[in-house]
SELOKOL-921086 format. One record per residue (C-alpha): residue in three letters; y, x, z. Coordinates in pm, whole numbers, padded with zeros to 5 digits, always signed. Each point is the difference from the previous one (the first is absolute). Layout:
<sites>
ALAYXZ
...
</sites>
This chain:
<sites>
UNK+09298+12078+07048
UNK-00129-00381-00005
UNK+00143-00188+00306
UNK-00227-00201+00247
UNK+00068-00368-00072
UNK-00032-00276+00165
UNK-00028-00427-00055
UNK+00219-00190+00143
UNK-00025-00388+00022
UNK+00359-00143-00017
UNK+00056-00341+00136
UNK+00300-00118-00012
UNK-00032-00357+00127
UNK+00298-00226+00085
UNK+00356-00003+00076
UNK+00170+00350+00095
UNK-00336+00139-00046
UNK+00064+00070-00348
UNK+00308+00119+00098
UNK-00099+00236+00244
UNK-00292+00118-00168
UNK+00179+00129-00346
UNK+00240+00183+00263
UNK-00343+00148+00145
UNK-00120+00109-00350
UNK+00337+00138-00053
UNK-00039+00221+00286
UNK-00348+00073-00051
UNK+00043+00130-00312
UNK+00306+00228+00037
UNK-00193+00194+00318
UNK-00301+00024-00259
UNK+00240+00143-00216
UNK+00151+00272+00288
UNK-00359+00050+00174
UNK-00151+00096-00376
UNK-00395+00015+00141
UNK-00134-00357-00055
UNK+00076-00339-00220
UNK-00055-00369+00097
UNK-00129-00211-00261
UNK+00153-00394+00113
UNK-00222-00305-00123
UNK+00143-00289+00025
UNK-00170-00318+00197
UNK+00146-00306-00036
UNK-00026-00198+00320
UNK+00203-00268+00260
UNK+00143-00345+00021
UNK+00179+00046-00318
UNK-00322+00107-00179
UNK-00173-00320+00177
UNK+00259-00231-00145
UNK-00025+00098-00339
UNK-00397+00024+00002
UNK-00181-00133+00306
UNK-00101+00326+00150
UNK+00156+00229+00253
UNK-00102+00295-00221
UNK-00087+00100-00343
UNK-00341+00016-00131
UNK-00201+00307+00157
UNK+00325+00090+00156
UNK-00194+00046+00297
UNK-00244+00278-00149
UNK+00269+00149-00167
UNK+00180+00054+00399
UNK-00332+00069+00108
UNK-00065+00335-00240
UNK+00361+00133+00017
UNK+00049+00283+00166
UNK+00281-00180+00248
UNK+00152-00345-00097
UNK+00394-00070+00082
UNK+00147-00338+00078
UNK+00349-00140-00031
UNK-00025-00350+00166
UNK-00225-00311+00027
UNK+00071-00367+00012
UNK+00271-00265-00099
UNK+00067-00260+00256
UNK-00004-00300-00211
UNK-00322+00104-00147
UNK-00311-00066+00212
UNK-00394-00039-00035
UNK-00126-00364+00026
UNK-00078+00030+00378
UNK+00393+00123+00105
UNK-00021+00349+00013
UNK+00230+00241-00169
UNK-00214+00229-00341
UNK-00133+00282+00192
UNK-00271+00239-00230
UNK+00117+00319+00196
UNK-00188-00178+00288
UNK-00285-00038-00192
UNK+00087+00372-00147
UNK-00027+00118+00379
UNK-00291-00151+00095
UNK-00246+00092-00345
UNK+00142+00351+00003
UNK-00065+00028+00385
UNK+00386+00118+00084
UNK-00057-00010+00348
UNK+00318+00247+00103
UNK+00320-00184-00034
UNK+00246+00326+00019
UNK+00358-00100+00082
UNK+00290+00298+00121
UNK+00261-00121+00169
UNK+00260+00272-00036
UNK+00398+00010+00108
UNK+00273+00145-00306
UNK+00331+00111+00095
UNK+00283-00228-00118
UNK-00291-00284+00031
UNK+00136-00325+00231
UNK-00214+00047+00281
UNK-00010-00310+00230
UNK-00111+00183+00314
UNK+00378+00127+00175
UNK-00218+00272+00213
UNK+00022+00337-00243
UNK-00364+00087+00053
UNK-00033-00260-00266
UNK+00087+00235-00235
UNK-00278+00166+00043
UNK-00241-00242-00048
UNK-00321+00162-00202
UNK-00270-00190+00003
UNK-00353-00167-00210
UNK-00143-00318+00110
UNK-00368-00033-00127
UNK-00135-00309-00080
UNK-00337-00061-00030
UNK+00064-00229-00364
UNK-00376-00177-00069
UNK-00047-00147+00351
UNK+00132-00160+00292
UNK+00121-00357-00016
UNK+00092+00082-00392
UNK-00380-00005-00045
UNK+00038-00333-00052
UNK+00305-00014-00207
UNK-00024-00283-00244
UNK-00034+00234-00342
UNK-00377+00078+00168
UNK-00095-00338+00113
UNK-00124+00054+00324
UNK+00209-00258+00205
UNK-00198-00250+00183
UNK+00145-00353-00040
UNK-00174-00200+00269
UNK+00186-00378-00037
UNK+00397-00129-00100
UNK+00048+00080+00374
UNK-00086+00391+00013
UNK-00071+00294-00216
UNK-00151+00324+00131
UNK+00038+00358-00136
UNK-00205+00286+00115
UNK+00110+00337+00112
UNK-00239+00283-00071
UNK-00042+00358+00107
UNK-00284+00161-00124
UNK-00122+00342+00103
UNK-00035+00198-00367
UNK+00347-00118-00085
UNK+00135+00076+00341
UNK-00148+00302+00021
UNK+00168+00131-00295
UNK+00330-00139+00059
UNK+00007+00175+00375
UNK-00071+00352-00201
UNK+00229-00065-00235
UNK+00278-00044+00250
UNK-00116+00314+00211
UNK-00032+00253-00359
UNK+00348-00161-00031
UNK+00137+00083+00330
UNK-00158+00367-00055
UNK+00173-00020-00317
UNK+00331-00080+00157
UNK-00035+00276+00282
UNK-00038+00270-00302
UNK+00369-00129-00114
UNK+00147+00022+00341
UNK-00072-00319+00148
UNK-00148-00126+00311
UNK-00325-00009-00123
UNK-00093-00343+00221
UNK-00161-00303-00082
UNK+00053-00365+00121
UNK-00259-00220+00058
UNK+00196-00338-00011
UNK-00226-00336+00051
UNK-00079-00252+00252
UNK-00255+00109+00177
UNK+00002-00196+00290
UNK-00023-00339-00112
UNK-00215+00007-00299
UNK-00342+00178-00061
UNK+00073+00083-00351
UNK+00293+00246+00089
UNK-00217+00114+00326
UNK-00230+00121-00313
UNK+00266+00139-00207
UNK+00096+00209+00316
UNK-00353+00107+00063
UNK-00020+00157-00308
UNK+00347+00158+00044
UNK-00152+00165+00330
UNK-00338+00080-00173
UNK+00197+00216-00267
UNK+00247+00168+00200
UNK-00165+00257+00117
UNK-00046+00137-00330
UNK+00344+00128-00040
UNK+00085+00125+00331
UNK+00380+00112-00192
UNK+00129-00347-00012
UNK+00115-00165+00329
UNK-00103-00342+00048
UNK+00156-00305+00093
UNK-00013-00387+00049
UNK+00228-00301-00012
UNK-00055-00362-00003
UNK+00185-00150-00308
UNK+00206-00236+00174
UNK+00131+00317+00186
UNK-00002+00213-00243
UNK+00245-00268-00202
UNK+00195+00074+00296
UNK+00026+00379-00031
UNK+00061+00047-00354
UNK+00351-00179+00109
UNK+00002+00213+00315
UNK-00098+00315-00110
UNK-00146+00040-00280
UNK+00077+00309-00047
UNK-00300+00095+00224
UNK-00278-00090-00229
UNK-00139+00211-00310
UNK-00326-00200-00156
UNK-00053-00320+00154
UNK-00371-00148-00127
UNK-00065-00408+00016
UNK-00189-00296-00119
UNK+00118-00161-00343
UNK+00235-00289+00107
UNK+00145+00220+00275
UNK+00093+00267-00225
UNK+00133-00267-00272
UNK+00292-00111+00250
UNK+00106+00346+00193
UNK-00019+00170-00316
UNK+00304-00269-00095
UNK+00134+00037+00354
UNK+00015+00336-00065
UNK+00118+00018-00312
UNK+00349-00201+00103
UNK+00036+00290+00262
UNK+00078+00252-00277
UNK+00204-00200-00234
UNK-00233-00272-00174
UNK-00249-00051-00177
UNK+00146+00203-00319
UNK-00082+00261+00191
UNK-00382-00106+00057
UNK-00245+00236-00192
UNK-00355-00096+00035
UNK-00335+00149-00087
UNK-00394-00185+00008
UNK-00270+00273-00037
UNK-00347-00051+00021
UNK-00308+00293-00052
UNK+00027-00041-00412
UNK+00381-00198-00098
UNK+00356+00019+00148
UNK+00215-00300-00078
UNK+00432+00083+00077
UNK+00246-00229-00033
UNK+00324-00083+00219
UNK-00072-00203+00289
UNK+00307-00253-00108
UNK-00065-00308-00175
UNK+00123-00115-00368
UNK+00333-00139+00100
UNK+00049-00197-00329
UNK+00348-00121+00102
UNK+00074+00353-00128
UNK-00229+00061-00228
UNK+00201+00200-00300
UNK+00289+00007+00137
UNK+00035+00360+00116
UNK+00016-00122+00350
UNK-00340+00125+00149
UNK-00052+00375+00186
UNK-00263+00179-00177
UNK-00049+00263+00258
UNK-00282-00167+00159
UNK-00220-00001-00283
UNK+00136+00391-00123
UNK-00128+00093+00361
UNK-00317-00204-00084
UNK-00027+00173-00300
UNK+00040+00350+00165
UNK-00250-00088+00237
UNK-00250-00108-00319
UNK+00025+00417-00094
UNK-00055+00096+00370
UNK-00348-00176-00073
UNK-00106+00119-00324
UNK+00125+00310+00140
UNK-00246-00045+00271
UNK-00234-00098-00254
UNK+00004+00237-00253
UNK+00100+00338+00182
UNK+00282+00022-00214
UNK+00308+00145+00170
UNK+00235-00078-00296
UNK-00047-00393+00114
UNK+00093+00081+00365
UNK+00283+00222-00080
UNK+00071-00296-00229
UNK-00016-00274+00275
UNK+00198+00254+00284
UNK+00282+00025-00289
UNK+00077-00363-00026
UNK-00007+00021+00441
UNK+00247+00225+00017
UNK+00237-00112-00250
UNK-00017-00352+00185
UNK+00063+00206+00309
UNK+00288+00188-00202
UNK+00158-00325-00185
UNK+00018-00172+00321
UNK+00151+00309+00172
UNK+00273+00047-00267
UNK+00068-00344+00021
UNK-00075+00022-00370
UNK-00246-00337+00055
UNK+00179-00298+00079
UNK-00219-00328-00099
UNK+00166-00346-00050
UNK-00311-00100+00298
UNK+00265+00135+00250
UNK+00284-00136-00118
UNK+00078+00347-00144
UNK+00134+00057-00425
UNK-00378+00089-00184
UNK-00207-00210-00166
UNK-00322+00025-00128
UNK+00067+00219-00300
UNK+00255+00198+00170
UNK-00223+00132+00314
UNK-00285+00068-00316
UNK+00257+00244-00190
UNK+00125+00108+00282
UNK-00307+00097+00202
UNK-00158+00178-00374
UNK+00275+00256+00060
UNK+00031+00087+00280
UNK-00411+00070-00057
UNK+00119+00282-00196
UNK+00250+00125+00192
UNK-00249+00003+00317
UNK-00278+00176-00272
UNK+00277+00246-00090
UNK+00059+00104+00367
UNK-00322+00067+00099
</sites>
């Protein structure tokens, strides 16, 4: 029987994002092996700070088309400190990625591991179980350098626009609810977040609006609002009360990090952008090249990236073998961290980079073999 394939554009980028990424394929392809109903075909795009150095471009030569008509595209890590375009700013073509392949929902979970150092003392923290959505094409990153929309208005002052508009908003808000119903199917709370600042600026009054216009449509998931600066607040406080928080770009950018640090680091920070057509999935860590190749970095991040990349196709396609894929690599996570089988060098602990990899691809089969 001929297995349902599927392109995937590999980009490895900078620093521990080649790394991370060949740990990624590793594990990708040894649950395609266990799950036996489907095949990922990886091109390669060859993109970054490194790439810009060698050639003058942040990416290859209809490397963006070749993103664009994959099926899903993964990415290790973009950007080298020392290696900037002529106006300052660090090489950035996911942003432009984002933005042309309209990957308005920015899909970060935030989830607690056993044996993980938590830096909350209060054991609810171990709990902790939850997605921050962030709207990724909008807000104040509308006018992120890479799209040229900042408005330099003398040597003395330079103005950037935040934008909410309602189409993208819109989707983003039912997005976050399908996710919330989603969540509730799995056992969770099943409640969404609206976090923004509503009452000093009209653009997050808007971005409310909506979130009140759409409610009503899924009368399952229990609503909610926070102001970001208190909402900052809670997720040190108690963030084990929240399930899918939704908020402007910028917003999300920094409590996603926030967040991230609550739960062990950002080694631990999977990521997904999806839009109606392309999903982008790469860690939510940067490239790190002080470690670059040195067996240093935790690939985990970028495997749980990777895991949620099937989820989508799953989603996608209607294929179950990609899902059962995608809940494998979950639950031997869950099971590694549990057995205390998972130890990266990130906390101080014995594993590096290669270690966690060859470690984690067994225990797949032992979790396969159990179930």
């Amino acid at each position: 029987m001929t297995k349902a394939q599927f392109q995937v554009a590999i980009i490895r980028g900078d620093g521990i994002g080649v790394d991370v990424t060949n740990s990624t394929l590793d594990v990708l392809g040894a649950v395609q092996d266990i799950t036996q109903g489907f095949e990922l075909d990886f091109r390669p795009v060859d993109a970054g700070a490194g790439y810009f150095q060698r050639y003058g471009l942040d990416i290859e030569p209809q490397g963006e088309q070749l993103a664009e008509q994959a099926d899903a595209i993964f990415l290790g890590a973009i950007g080298l400190p020392s290696v900037r375009y002529a106006d300052g700013t660090e090489i950035s073509p996911h942003l432009r990625l984002r933005e042309q392949l309209q990957l308005y929902a920015g899909v970060r979970p935030v989830k607690a591991y056993p044996n993980v150092p938590q830096r909350l003392l209060d054991q609810k923290a171990n709990g902790i179980d939850l997605v921050i959505l962030r709207e990724s094409t909008e807000g104040l990153f509308y006018s992120a350098a890479a799209s040229n929309r900042g408005t330099i208005c003398s040597d003395a002052a330079v103005t950037d626009t935040l934008r909410i508009s309602r189409v993208t908003t819109e989707k983003l808000h039912h997005f976050g609810f399908k996710l919330a119903e989603k969540r509730k199917r799995l056992g969770k709370p099943g409640k969404l977040t609206c976090v923004d600042k509503a009452n000093v600026f009209r653009s997050m009054a808007f971005f409310r609006q909506i979130y009140d216009e759409i409610a009503p449509l899924y009368p399952r998931v229990e609503t909610d609002y926070c102001y970001v600066d208190a909402q900052a607040l809670n997720l040190i406080r108690q963030p084990w009360q929240y399930d899918v928080l939704v908020m402007e770009n910028m917003f999300g950018d920094i409590l996603s990090d926030l967040a991230g640090a609550l739960v062990g680091g950002m080694g631990m920070a999977s990521c997904g952008e999806i839009g109606d057509d392309n999903g982008l999935f790469q860690p939510a860590h940067g490239s790190a090249p002080d470690i670059m190749g040195k067996d240093q970095a935790n690939p985990l991040a970028a495997i749980l990236s990777g895991a949620l990349m099937l989820d989508y196709l799953a989603e996608k396609s209607g294929n179950r073998s990609l899902s059962d894929a995608a809940t494998l690599i979950d639950r031997s996570v869950q099971a590694g961290f549990e057995q205390n089988r998972l130890r990266p060098v990130e906390f101080g602990q014995d594993m590096g980079t290669q270690a966690i990899t060859q470690t984690l691809v067994t225990i797949l089969a032992e979790t396969a073999a159990q179930q």
